[in-house]
N, C-alpha and C positions, 0 to 999 in steps of 0.2 A: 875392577880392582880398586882399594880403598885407599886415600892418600890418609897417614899417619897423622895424628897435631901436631907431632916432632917436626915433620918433612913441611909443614904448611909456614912455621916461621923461619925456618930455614930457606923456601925460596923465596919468601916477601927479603930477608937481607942479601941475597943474593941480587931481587930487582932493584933494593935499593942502592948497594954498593954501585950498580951501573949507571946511578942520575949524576949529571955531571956538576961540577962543582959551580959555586956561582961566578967566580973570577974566570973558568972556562969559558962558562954561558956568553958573558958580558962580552969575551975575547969574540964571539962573534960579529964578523963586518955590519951586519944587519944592525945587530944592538948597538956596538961600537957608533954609526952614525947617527942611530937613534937618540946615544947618550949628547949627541953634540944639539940637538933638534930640543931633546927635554928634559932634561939632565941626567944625571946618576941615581937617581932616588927612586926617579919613576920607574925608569927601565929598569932598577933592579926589584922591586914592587912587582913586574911582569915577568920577570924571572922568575921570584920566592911563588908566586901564585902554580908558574908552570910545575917548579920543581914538585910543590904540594899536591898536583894532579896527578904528578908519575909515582908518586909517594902513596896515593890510594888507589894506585891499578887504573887510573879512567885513561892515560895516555902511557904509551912505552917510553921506559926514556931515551930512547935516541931522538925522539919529537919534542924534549922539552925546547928546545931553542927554536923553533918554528912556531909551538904554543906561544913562546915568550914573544915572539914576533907578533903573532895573529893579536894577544891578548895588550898592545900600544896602545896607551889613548892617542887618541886624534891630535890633541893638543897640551902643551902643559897646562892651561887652565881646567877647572872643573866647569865653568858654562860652557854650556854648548848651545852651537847655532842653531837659531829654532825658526820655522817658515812660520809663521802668523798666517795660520786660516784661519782665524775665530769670528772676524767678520767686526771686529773690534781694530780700525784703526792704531789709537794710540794703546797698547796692552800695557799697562803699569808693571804685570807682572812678566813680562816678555820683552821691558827694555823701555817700552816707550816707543819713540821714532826710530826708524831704521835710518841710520848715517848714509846720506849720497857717498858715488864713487869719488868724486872729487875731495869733500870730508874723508874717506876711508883713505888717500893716498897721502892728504897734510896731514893725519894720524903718522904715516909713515913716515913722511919727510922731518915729522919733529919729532920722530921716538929717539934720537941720538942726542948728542949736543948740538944746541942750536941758540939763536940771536933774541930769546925769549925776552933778554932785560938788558942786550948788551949793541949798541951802535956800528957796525960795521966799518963805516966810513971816516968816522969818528976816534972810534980806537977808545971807547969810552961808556960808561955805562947809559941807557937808555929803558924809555916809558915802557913799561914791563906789555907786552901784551900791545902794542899800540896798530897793528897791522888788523885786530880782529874788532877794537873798540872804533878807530877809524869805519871798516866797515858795517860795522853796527849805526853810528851815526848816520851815514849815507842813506841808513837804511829807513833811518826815520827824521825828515827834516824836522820835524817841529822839537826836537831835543836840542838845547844847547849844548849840552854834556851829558856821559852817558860811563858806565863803570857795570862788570860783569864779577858776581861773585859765585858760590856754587851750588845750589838753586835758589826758588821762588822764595821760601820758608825762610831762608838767610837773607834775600834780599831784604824782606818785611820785618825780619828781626831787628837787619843792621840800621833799618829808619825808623825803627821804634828807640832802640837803645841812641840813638844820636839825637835824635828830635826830641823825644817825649817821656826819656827815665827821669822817675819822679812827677812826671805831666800825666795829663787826660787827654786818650785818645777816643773821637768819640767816633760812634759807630751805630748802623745800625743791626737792629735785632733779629732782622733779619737775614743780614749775611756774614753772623757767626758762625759759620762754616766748619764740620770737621775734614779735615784733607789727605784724608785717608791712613790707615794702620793705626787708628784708634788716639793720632793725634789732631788735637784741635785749635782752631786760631784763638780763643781767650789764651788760653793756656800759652800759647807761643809767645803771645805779646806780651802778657803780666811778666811770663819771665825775664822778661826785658827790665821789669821795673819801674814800668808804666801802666798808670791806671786805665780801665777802662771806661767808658760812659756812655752807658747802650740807650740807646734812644729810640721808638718808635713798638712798632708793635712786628711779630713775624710777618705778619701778611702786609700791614702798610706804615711807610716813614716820611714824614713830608719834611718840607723846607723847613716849616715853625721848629720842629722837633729839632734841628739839630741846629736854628738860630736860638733857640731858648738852655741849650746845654753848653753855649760857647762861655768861656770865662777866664778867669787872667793864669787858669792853668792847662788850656789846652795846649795840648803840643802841635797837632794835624788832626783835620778831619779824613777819615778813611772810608774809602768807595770801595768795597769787596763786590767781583763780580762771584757770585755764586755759580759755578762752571759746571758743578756735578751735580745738580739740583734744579728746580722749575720751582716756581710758585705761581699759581693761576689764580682766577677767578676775581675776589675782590680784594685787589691790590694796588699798593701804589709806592713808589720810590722816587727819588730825586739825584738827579743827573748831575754829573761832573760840571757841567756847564752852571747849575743852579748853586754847587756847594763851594765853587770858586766866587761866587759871588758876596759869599759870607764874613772872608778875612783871613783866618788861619789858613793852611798850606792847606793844600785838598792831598793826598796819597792815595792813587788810583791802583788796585792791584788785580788788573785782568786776567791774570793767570793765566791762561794757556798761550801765550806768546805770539799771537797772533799781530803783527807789526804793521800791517795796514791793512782796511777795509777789502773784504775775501767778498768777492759776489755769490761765493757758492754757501756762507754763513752771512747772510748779512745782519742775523741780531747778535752776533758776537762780538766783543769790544775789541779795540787796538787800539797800540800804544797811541800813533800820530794825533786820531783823531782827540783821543782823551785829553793828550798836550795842549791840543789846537783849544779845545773848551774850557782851558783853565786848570789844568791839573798841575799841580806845581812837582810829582813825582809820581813815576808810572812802573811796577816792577811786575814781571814775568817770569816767565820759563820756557829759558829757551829749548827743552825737547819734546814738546807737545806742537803747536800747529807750525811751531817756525819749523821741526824738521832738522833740527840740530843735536850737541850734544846734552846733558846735564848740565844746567848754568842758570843762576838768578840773574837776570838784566834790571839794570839800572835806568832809568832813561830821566831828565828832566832839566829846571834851571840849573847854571851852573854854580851858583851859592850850594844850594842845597845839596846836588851830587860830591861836590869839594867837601862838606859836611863827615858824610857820609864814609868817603874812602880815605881820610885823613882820622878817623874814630879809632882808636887802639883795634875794637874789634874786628875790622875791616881787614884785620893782616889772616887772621885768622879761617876767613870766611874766601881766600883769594882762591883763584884757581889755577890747575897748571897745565903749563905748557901744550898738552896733550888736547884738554877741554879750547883753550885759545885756540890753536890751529885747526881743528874743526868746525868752530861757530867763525869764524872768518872764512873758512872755505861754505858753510852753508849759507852763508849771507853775500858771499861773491860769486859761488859759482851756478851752476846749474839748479834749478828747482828740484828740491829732494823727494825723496819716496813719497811723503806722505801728501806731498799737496799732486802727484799724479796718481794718487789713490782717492784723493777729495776732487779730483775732476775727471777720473776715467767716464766713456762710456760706458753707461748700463748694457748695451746692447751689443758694444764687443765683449761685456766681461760672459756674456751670456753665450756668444759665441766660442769662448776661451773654454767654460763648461763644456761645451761640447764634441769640441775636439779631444778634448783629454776623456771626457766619458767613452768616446769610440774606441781612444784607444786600450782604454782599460778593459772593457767588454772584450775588445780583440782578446784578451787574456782569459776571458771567462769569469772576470770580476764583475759581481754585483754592482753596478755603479748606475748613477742616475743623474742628468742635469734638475737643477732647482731653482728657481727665483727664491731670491732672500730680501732682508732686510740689513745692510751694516748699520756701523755707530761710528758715531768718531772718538768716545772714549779718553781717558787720562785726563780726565777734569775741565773739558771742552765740548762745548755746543752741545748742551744738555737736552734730551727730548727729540734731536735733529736727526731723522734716519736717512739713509742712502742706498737708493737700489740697488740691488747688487744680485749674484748667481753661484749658483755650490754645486761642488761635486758633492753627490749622496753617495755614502755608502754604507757598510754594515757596521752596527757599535762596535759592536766587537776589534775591529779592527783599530779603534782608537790609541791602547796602549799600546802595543806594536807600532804604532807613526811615533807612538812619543818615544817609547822609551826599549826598543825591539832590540837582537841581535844589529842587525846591521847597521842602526842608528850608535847605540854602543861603541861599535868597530870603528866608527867614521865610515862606513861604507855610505848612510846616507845620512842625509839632514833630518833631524825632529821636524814633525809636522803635527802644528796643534791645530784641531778646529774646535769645531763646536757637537754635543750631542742637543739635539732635538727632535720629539716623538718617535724615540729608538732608534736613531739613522745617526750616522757622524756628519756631519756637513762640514764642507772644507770650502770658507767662503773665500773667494779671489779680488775682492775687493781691495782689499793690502796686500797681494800678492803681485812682485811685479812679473810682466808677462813672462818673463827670460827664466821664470822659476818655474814654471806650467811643468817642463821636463823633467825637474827632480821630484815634485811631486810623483808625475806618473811611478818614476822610479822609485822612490819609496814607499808608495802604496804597493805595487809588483813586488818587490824584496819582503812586503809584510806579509801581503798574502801567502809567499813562498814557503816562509817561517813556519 
């Protein structure tokens, strides 16, 4: 029997006259709590999507409010939580440092109104931030003072524009540094309004070189530790110890935030010792090896840091609340992710592979343990690898970890690794142990897919 063209949009308005309204939809408890969790916008975005699938035949509509349900994001932002298997420590493109639990709960404790710039006891205003600059100090004795703005690139700006606009900052030529996204350190400091006076050659810079460039316009001499780069063979540079020796302020800017001598890098700089040599200003970043949030640190004499956060631009360049309560909680409390990923054993992460390889095979997964190589990555300890162990498994499987059904849903976590020689490798070397199980379980959920 043949159905007419007449009869064919006649039961499409028939199915649609039966999708319910969206003020209905909403009316449900589900959505209703939803709306308190992620507002009105989004849950109705999961609605208009459900209604548009009953609308082309793929769901009945008595299912749109269950679709509207199923189709919730996880959360009201749009990042989502992503596992770092890439065997890359610090991932620039994946955050950087992963926040300790103690950081993740002073996130919590300051997400309301809180005592950011106001005295307690006092009934009075107070030092804005003074609980995380305190333990910042502590953390580094040879700082007489010390001042946190919001990153590395700001920190070096704001002692270019205070010291040296209009002046000669001299430097060498070799550690003209680009610092990734196509921006680069001339560029950062001219815009300051400070010249620059590149001294030496790429490969070698001695003492003469930047005794012979000093003159009654220099503002500081500048020690960039080149963090994402090596230069070998016939080379040579001159030491914070050597360019304090010369007169003008020396500005040390080791960039990966490493705040004292790490036995497990030990050609990588910190702030203390830099101090201890003569550096009369030392700035970082604190979410690369300190294991904190996004923040430029400040650290050195107290003239010169008073300079510095008394500069009109310093109001500009501050951080809030949120970034304080975290780098005070990653400097007081517990050692964060990344330095029990810089000291794991090789040979439990090795064992970690293996246990999760078994279980996966249980499933009939292609999986395989591997020895690797990590990196410590995000502009730190350049050249320096770390043994480390992977799950293998098939390439294929990669966009499904990242970006599948069940990742989608919030059903599980993004899981980024790495592809090399056809295989995904999912290195555990920054993964911490407690995460071994959501992996399994999102690679199970991909396969299922």
């Amino acid at each position: 029997m043949e159905t007419s063209g007449a009869a064919q949009p006649a039961a499409t308005q028939q199915v649609r006259r039966l999708i319910p309204r969206t003020d209905a939809v909403l009316a449900d408890p589900r959505l209703a709590r939803a709306q308190e969790r992620l507002g009105r916008a989004l849950v109705k975005q999961a609605v208009t999507r459900a209604q548009d699938a009953a609308r082309a035949g793929r769901i009945p509509p008595a299912a749109v409010a269950d679709a509207a349900v199923a189709g919730l994001p996880a959360y009201a932002t749009t990042l989502v939580p992503v596992i770092n298997a890439t065997g890359v420590l610090l991932h620039t493109n994946l955050g950087r440092a992963p926040l300790s639990a103690a950081a993740r709960d002073a996130l919590q404790a300051a997400a309301g109104c809180t005592d950011v710039e106001f005295d307690l006891p006092e009934g009075t205003r107070g030092r804005r931030g003074r609980g995380a600059l305190a333990a910042l100090a502590a953390a580094v004795p040879a700082a007489q003072s010390v001042a946190v703005v919001n990153n590395n690139a700001a920190a070096l700006a704001l002692a270019a524009t205070a010291l040296a606009t209009g002046r000669e900052i001299v430097v060498s030529r070799g550690e003209l540094i680009e610092i990734g996204d196509g921006f680069r350190l001339p560029g950062l400091l001219e815009s300051t309004g400070a010249r620059l006076r590149e001294v030496g050659t790429t490969n070698r810079t001695k003492l003469a070189d930047y005794r012979d460039a000093i003159g009654p316009d220099t503002g500081f001499l500048l020690k960039v530790h080149p963090s994402n780069y090596r230069i070998e063979g016939f080379t040579a540079e001159t030491s914070v110890a050597e360019l304090a020796g010369l007169g003008p302020p020396v500005v040390a800017d080791i960039g990966s935030g490493l705040l004292a001598p790490s036995p497990v890098l030990p050609d990588e700089p910190d702030a203390d010792t830099a101090l201890r040599a003569g550096a009369a200003l030392v700035t970082a970043s604190g979410d690369k090896l300190l294991g904190g949030p996004q923040a430029g640190l400040l650290l050195g004499e107290a003239g010169l840091v008073r300079r510095l956060t008394r500069h009109p631009l310093a109001r500009a360049l501050r951080v809030d609340k949120l970034t304080l309560a975290a780098l005070e909680a990653t400097l007081a409390g517990p050692p964060p992710p990344v330095t029990a990923a810089l000291t794991a054993d090789a040979k439990f992460i090795l064992e970690r592979a293996l246990t999760m390889v078994s279980r996966l095979t249980a499933h009939g997964i292609d999986a395989r343990a591997q020895t690797t190589e990590a990196a410590v990555g995000g502009g730190g300890a350049p050249g320096v690898t770390l043994p480390s162990a992977a799950v293998s498994l098939p390439e294929a499987l990669a966009i499904a970890l990242r970006d599948g059904e069940a990742v989608r849903r919030g059903r599980t976590r993004a899981v980024v690794g790495r592809v090399a020689a056809g295989r995904l490798l999912l290195d555990l070397r920054a993964v911490p142990a407690e995460e071994d199980d959501q992996i399994c379980v999102a690679v199970i959920a991909a396969v299922s897919a």
